[in-house]
TIDO-317806 format. One record per residue (C-alpha): residue in three letters; x negated, y negated, z. Coordinates in Angstrom, 1 decimal. Example, Ala and Ser with C-alpha at 12.3 -4.5 7.8 and 13.67 -1.06 7.14 Angstrom:
residues 2
NODE  aa     px     py     pz
NODE ALA  -12.3    4.5    7.8
NODE SER  -13.7    1.1    7.1
end
This chain:
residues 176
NODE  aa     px     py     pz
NODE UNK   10.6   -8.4  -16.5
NODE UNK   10.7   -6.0  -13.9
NODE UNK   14.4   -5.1  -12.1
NODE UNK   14.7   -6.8   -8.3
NODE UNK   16.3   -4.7   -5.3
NODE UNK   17.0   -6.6   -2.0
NODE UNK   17.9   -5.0    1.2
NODE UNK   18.1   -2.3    3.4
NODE UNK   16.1    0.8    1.7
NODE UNK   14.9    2.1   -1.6
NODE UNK   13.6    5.0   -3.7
NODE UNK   11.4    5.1   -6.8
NODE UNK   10.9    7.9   -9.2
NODE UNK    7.7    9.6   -9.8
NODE UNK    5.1    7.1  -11.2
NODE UNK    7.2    4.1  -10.2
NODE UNK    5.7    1.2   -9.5
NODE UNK    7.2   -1.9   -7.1
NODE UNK    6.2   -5.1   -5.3
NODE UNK    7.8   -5.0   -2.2
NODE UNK    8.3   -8.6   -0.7
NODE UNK    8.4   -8.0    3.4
NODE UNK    8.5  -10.2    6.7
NODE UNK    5.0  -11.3    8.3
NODE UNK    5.6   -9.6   11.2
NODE UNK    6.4   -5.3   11.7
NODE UNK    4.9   -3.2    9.5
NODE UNK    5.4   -2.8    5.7
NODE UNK    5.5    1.1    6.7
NODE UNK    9.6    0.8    8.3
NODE UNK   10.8    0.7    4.8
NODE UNK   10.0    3.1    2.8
NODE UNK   12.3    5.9    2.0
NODE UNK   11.7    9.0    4.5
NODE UNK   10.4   11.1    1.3
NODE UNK    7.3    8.8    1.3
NODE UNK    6.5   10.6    4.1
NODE UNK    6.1   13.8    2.7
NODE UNK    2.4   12.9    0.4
NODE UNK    1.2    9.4    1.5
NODE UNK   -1.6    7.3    1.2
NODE UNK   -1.9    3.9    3.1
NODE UNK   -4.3    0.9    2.2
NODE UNK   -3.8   -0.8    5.5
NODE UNK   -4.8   -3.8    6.2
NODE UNK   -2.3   -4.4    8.6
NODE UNK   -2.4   -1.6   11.1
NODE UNK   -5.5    0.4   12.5
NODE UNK   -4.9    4.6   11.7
NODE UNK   -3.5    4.9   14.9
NODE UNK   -0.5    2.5   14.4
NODE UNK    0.0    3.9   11.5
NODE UNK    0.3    7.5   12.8
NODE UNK    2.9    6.1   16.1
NODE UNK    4.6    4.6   12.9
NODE UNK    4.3    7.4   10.7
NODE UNK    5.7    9.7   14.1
NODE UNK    8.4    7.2   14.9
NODE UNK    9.7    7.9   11.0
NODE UNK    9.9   11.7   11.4
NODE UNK    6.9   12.5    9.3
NODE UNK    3.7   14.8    9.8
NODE UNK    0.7   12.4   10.2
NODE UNK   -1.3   15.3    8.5
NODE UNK    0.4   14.4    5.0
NODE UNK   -0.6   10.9    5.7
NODE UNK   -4.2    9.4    4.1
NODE UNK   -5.4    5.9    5.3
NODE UNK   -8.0    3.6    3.8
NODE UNK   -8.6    1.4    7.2
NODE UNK   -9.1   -2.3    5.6
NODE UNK  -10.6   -4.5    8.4
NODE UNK  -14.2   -6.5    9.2
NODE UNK  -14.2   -4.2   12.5
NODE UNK  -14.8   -0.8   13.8
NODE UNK  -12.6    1.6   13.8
NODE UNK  -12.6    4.6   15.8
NODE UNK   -9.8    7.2   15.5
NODE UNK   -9.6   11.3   15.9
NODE UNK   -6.6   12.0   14.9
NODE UNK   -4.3   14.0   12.4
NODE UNK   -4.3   11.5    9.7
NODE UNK   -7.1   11.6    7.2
NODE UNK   -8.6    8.6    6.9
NODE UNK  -12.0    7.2    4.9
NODE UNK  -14.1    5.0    6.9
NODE UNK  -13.9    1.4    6.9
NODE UNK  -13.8   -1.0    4.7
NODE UNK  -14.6   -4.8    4.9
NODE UNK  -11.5   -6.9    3.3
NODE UNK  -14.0   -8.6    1.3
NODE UNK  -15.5   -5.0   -0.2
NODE UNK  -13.3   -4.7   -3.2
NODE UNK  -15.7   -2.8   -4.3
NODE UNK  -15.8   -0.7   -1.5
NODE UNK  -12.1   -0.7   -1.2
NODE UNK  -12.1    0.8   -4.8
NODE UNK  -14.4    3.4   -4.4
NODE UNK  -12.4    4.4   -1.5
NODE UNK   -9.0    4.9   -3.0
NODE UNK  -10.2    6.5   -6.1
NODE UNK  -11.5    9.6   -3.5
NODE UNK   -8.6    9.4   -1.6
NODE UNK   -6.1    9.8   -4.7
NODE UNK   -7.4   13.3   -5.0
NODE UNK   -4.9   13.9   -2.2
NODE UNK   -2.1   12.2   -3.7
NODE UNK    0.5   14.3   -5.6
NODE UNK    3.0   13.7   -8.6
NODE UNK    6.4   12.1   -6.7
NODE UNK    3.9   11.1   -3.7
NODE UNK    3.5    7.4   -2.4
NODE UNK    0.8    4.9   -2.6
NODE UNK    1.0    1.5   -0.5
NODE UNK   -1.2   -1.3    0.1
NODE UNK    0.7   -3.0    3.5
NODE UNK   -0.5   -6.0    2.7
NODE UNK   -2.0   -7.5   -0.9
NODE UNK   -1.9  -11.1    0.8
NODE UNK   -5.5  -10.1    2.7
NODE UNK   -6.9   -8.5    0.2
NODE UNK   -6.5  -12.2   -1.3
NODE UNK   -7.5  -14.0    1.7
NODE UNK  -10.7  -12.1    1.7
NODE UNK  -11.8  -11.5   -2.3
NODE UNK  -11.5  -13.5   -5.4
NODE UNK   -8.4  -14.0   -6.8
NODE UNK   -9.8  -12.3  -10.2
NODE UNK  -10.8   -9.4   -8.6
NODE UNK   -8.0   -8.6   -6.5
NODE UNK   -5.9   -8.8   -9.9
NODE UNK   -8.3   -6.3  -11.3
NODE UNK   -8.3   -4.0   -8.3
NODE UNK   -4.1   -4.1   -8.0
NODE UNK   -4.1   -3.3  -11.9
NODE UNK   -6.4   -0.1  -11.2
NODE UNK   -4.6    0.8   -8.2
NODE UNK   -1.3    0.9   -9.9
NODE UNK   -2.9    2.3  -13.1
NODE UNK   -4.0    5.0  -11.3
NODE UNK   -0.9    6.0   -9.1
NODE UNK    1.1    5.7  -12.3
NODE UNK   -1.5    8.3  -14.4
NODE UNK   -0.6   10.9  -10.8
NODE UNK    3.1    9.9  -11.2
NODE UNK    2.8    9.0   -7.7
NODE UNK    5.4    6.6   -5.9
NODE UNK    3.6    3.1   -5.4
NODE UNK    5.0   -0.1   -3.0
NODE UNK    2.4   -3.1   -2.9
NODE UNK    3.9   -5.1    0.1
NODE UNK    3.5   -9.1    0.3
NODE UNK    4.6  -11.7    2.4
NODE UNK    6.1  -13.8   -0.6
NODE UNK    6.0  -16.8    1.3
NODE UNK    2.5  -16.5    1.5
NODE UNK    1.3  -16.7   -2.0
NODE UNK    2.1  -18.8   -4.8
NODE UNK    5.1  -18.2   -7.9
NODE UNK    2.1  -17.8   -9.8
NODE UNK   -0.1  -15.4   -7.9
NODE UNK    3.6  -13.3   -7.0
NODE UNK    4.4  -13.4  -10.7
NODE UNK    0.9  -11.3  -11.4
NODE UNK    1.5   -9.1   -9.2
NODE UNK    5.0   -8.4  -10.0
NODE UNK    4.0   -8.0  -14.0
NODE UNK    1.8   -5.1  -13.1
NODE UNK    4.7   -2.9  -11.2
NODE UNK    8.0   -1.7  -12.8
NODE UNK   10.2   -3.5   -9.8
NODE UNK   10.7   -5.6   -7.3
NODE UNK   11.7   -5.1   -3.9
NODE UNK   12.8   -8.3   -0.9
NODE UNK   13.0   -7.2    2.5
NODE UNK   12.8  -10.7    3.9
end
């Protein structure tokens, strides 16, 4: 069973894997260590690439070490220093896949992967397939010994769905 962490801030070591239980409103993004900063890639689902960087800006980071896989049913239009895929439907896993398997080319070992928020990628896809998607996510940010922090509203999903999730990572993390 994985170890639990509540409160303020945290760190994981290279290849460390946590579900990070967070509050349904402010972003996912205002707790993660300041290191996180330094190699990150976003699945955001939450907040459009130019939240992100005001966020990412607000934390002391360089938005060009930030990567963000925009999850959302509309257009996004954004020119700045973050590097960011195009869009991607909520309801793509496919296409969310495809996505962060291109963008972990620019993840390092001891960098950070986050997906803001797992509970849309459930209101939009198939239970099944989110599973399957969050197993290959973590898979592969383990293999690149990269940092990862899948954020939930716990509230939001069922003790069994949370206790999925929370089987695939090495910890768990309660912000609420």
């Amino acid at each position: 069973m994985p170890g639990t962490t509540d409160g303020g801030s945290f760190a994981l070591s290279p290849g460390e894997q946590a579900l990070v239980s967070v509050p349904s409103m402010g972003s996912p993004l205002s707790v993660l260590p300041d290191e996180a900063f330094e190699n990150l890639l976003v699945v955001s689902a939450t907040a459009a690439p130019d939240k992100v960087e005001s966020i990412v800006q607000r934390r002391g980071g360089d938005p060009q070490k930030v990567g963000v896989i925009p999850v959302t049913g509309s257009q996004v239009e954004y020119d700045g220093p973050l590097w960011t895929t195009d869009a991607v439907d909520p309801s793509d896993l496919t296409g969310i896949s495809i996505r962060f398997s291109k963008a972990m080319e620019y993840v390092m070992r001891g960098g950070w992967v986050v997906i803001d928020n797992v509970n849309v990628l459930l209101m939009y896809g198939r239970e099944e397939q989110v599973f399957r998607l969050f197993e290959s996510v973590v898979s592969s940010a383990r293999a690149k010994e990269a940092c990862g922090a899948y954020c939930t509203v716990r509230e939001a999903v069922t003790d069994q769905t949370y206790s999925r999730f929370r089987n695939f990572c090495d910890r768990t993390v309660s912000f609420e």
